[in-house]
N, C-alpha and C positions, 0 to 999 in steps of 0.2 A: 558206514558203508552204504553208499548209494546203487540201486541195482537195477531202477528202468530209468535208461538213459535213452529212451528211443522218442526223441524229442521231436516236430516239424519246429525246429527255433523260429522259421518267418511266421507260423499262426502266433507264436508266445508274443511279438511284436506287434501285435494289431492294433497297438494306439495311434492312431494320425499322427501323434508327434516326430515319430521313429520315418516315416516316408516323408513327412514336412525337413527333416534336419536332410535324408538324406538328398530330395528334391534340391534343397539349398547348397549343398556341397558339390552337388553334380553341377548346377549353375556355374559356381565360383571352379569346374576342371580341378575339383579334390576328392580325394578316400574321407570318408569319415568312419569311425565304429562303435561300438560300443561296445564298451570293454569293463574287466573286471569283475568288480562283485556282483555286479546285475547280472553280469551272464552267467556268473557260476550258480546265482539262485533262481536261474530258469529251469537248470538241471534238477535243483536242490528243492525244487517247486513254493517256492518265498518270494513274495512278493514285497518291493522298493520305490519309494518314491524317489528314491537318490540314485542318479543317474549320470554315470561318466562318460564321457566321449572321445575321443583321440584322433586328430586330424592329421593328415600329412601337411603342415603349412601351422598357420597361426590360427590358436585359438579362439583369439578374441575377433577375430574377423568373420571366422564362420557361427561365434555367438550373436554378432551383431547380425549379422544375415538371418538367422535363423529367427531373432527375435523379431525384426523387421515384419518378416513373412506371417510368423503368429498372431502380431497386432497389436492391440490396444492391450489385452489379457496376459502381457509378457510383461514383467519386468529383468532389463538386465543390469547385472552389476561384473565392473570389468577391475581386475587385480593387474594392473599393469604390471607391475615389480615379480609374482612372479610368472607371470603371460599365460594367466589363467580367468576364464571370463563364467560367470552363473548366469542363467536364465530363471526366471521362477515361471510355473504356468499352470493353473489349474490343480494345484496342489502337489507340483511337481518341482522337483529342484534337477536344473540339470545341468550339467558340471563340461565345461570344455576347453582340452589344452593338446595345445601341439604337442604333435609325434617329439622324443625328447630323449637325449641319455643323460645320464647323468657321472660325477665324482666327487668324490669326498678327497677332504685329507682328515687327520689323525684327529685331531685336537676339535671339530669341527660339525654340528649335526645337520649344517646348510649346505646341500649339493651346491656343486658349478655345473651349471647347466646348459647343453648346448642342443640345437637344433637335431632333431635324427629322426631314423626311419623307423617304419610302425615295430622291427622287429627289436630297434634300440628301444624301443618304446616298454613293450611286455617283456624283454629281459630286464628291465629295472625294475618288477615287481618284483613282491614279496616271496607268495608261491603257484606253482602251476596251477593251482585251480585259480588261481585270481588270475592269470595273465593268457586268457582267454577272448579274444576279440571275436564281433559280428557284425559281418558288412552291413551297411546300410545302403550304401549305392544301387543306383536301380539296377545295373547286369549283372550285381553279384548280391540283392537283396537276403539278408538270411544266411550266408555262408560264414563257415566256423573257422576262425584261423586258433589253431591250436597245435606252434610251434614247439610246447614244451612237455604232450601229452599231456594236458591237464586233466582231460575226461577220464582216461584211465585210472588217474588221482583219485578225483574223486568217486568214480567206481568202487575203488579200494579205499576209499575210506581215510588217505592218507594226505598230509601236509610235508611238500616237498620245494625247496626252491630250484628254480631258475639256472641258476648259476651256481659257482662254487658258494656254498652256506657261508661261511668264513668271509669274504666279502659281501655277500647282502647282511650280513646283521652286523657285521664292522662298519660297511656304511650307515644306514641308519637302526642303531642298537632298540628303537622301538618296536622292528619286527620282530624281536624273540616276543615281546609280551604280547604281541598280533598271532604269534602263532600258538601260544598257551590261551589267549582267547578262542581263537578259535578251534581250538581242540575241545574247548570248552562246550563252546556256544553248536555246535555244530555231533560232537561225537568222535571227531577224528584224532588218527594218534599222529603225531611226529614222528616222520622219519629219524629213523637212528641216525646214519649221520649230521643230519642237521641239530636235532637235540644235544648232542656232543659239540658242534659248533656254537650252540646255544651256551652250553657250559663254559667254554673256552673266551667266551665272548662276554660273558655278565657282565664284567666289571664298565665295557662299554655303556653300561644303563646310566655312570654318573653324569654323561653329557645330555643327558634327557631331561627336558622341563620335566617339574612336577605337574604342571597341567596336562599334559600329553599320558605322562606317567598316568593319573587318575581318568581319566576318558578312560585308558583300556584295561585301571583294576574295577571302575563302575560297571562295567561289560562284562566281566568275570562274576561279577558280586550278581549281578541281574539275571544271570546262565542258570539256568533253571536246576541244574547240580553244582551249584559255581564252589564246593571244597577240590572236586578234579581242578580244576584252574591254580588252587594254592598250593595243592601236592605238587603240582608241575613245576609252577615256580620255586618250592622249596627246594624240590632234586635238584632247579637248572640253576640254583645260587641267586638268583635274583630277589627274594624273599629278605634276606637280610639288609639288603640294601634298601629297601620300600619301605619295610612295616619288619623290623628287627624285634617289636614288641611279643609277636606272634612266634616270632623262633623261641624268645624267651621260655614260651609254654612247653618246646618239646620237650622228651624223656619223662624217664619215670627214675627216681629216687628208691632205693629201699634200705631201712635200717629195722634192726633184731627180726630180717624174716617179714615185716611188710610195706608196703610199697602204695603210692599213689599210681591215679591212672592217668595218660597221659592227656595233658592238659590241651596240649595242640589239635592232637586229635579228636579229644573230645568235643572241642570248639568248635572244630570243621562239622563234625556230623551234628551240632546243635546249630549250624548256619546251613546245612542243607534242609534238616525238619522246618527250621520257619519258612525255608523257599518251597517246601512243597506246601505252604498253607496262605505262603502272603509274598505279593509281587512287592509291596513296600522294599525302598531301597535302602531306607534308614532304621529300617527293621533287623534288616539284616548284619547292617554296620553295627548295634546293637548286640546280634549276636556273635559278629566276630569279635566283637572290644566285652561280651561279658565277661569272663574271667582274665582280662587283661592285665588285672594285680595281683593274681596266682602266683609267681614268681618271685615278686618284692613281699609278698606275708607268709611264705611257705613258711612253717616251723615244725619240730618234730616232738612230740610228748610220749613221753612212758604210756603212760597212762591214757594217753587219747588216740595215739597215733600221730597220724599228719595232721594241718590244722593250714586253712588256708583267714582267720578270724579277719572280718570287716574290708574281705579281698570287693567285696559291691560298693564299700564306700569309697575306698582307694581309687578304684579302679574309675568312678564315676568322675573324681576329682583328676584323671588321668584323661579323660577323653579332650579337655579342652585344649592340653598342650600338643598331645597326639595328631587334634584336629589342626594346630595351628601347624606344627612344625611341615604336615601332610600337604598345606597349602587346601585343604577342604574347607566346606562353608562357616566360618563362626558365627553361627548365626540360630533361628528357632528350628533346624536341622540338627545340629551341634548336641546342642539344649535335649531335644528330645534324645539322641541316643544317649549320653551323661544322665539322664533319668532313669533309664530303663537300665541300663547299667547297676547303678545305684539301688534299682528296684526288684530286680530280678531273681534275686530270693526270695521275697515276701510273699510271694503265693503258696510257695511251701509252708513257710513258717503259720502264715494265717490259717492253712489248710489242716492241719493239725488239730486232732482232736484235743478239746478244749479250749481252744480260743475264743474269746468273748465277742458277741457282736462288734463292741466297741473296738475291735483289733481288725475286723473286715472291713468296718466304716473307716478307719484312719489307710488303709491298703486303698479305698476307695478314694476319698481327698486328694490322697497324694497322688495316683496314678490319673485323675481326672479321666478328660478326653481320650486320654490312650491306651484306658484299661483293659479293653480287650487286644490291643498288640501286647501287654504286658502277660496277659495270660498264655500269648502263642507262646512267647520268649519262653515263660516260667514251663509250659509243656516241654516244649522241642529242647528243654535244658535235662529232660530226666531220658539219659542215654546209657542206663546200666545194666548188663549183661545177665541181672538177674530178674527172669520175669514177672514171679510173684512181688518184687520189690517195685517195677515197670506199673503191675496192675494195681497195687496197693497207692501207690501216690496217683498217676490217673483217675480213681476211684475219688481220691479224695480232692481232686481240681475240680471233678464232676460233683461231685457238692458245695463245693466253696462257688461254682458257679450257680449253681442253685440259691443258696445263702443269699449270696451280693442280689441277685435277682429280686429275693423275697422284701431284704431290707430297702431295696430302692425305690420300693411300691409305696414305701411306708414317708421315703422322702426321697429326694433325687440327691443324693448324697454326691452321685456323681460331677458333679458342677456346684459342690456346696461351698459358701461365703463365709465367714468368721460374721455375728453377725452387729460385732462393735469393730471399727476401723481406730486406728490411730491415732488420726488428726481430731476424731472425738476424744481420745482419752488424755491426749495432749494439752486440746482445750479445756476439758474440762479439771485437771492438775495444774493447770499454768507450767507445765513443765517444754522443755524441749525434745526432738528426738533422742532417745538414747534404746541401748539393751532392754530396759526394761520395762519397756512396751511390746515389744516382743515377747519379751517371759508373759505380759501378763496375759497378751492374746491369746496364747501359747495354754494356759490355763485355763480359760474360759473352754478353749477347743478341746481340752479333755475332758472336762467336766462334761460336756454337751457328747462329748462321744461316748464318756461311759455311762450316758443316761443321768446325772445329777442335776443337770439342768436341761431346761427346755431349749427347743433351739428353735429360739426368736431371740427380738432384739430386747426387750422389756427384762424378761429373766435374764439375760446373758450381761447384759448391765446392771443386774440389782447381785446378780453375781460376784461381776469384777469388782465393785465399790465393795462389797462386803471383804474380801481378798486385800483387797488394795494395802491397808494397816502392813501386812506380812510382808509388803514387797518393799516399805517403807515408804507409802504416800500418805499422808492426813485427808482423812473424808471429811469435806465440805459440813458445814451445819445447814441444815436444810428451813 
């Protein structure tokens, strides 16, 4: 809910740009505006470098014009096909298309688009507070056209279309997931009937690129509470259709009397704690996909209870195909959240009274570079309603960071090398690559972690040669 709306909108304009475009449009005997999201974040007090405009006439001509006028410091780039033209200028992006309406058919996520007037124009937005326009002309510099009550909207806090709901998200089904962003990103609820038109409408989601799709679940994930964004989506059905991995975790099972906790929901409040401690985006991808193999290892024991066993390894092994099918990056993005995945118990486990150095330095190795995001994860993963059980683990990360601290003084473990390579053990065996070079590395690396050997390269090789007989290599006569 927005509540001083008593705005002078011509001071919020003081950039020369805003009187330069309109200068130019008054030239060429045209409206020009600026509309949409910039206007609603003058109210919402945010400030954009991304700037729309809306002309009665053609876009691309009052871009050229405008860029003209600006000079040397403009670059424009012109979208003929769909008569949409950019200007860049001083770290400004700024967007211009003719007055426009538009139609869909069924089967189809590309409007036919035809020439119209400014109010055709902001009836084909999304919601009243977006379809907000402000003259720039010099007699009506600063004047608010707001044909569909926007301000009130946003006054109240609310996300309301335009038009009948049912046509604006039948035509382009990517504005339900614009509007669970921005309820997100923003605080605002949806309108009940549009929500219900939301529902009614999911299935529209399958004509939507996945690219499109991910721009506005990355918007969600990056929303400073972005679990409101997946509740929304769950209620509006669109959840299944995205990321179906994530419905997997709902509910709670219970047999003889006990019961696991729900995994879904658990998840969401372990991807809001790391978004209260880390804007990282792939942090968070991390902790929406940690217990992502909850589901496929659930089993149930007499004697133990529930049992989710090696659900971090699965789950880690899951992230690649999840990432491919999702159309996201396979890349050292990928890579990192599949690690952290993978990883995301071990602070616990290391944490634990009794664990040997040698079990902190190998949590160390393995997490490298990303040790302390591995630590947010492993915190914002203890969500249990009991708080002496809250303050007890807590207690114990606050030492294991201690720990890792003291041991690292002693050596940077955190960036630490094996310190015989392979293409030495190769050479020195006449052998080719195989397995068991790895086994033997593999051995050296504990040895040096549980302090049996030194960690240099002399001892780590008078090591391996000693070993070597076991793994079934012949030691050289010297």
């Amino acid at each position: 809910m927005v509540t001083d709306l008593d705005i002078d909108i011509a001071s919020e304009l003081s950039h020369p740009v805003f009187r330069r475009i309109g200068e130019a449009a008054d030239s060429m005997g045209r409206e020009v505006y600026v509309v949409g999201g910039y206007v609603r974040d003058i109210f919402l007090r945010r400030t954009s470098g991304d700037i729309d405009f809306v002309t009665v006439g053609s876009g691309i001509e009052l871009a050229q014009e405008v860029a003209r006028r600006l000079g040397k410091g403009a670059r424009l780039s012109v979208f003929a096909t769909y008569g949409t033209a950019q200007v860049k200028y001083n770290g400004l992006e700024l967007e211009f298309v003719g007055a426009r309406r538009e139609s869909y058919s069924r089967d189809s996520r590309n409007p036919i688009v035809e020439d119209g007037t400014l109010d055709d124009d902001i009836s084909r937005r999304d919601f009243t507070v977006n379809a907000m326009a402000v003259s720039l002309n010099e007699n009506s510099f600063g004047e608010l056209v707001d044909r569909f009550d926007g301000l009130s909207d946003l006054r109240s806090g609310i996300l309301r279309t335009p038009l009948d709901p049912d046509i604006t998200f039948s035509d382009d089904p990517l504005r339900m997931m614009r509007a669970i962003r921005f309820a997100t990103q923003l605080g605002f609820r949806i309108d009940q009937e549009a929500f219900e038109a939301i529902r009614r409408n999911a299935h529209r989601m399958e004509i939507i690129t996945r690219e499109r799709i991910n721009d506005e679940l990355g918007k969600i994930i990056r929303a400073s509470r972005p679990s409101v964004g997946f509740l929304l989506l769950d209620m509006a059905g669109i959840l299944p259709m995205i990321m179906p991995e994530l419905c997997a975790l709902k509910g709670v099972e219970t047999k003889d009397g006990r019961g696991h906790k729900d995994n879904f929901r658990h998840t969401l409040q372990v991807l809001d704690n790391v978004a209260g401690k880390s804007d990282n985006e792939w942090l968070r991808w991390a902790a929406l996909l940690h217990d992502v193999a909850k589901p496929v290892t659930k089993r149930y024991d007499k004697s133990l209870g529930w049992t989710f066993h090696n659900h971090n390894f699965i789950g880690e092994k899951m992230v690649p195909r999840i990432f491919r099918r999702m159309k996201l990056p396979l890349n050292e993005k990928m890579k990192y959240v599949a690690k952290l995945v993978g990883l995301h118990m071990r602070p616990q486990s290391v944490g634990e009274e009794g664990v040997s150095d040698s079990g902190v330095r190998r949590m160390i190795t393995d997490a490298g570079e990303d040790l302390e995001d591995l630590m947010i994860l492993a915190e914002a993963d203890i969500t249990s309603k009991n708080p002496e059980k809250v303050r007890r683990i807590l207690a114990s990360f606050a030492q294991l960071r201690e720990r890792i601290s003291n041991i690292n003084e002693a050596d940077n473990w955190r960036t630490w090398r094996n310190p015989v390579n392979g293409n030495e053990i190769m050479d020195y065996f006449g052998i080719p690559g195989s397995p068991v070079i790895s086994e033997l590395k593999n051995a050296v690396k504990e040895a040096i972690f549980d302090g049996r050997v030194a960690n240099d390269h002399d001892a780590a090789w008078a090591y391996l040669i000693s070993i070597a007989p076991s793994f079934g290599l012949p030691v050289k006569e010297m």
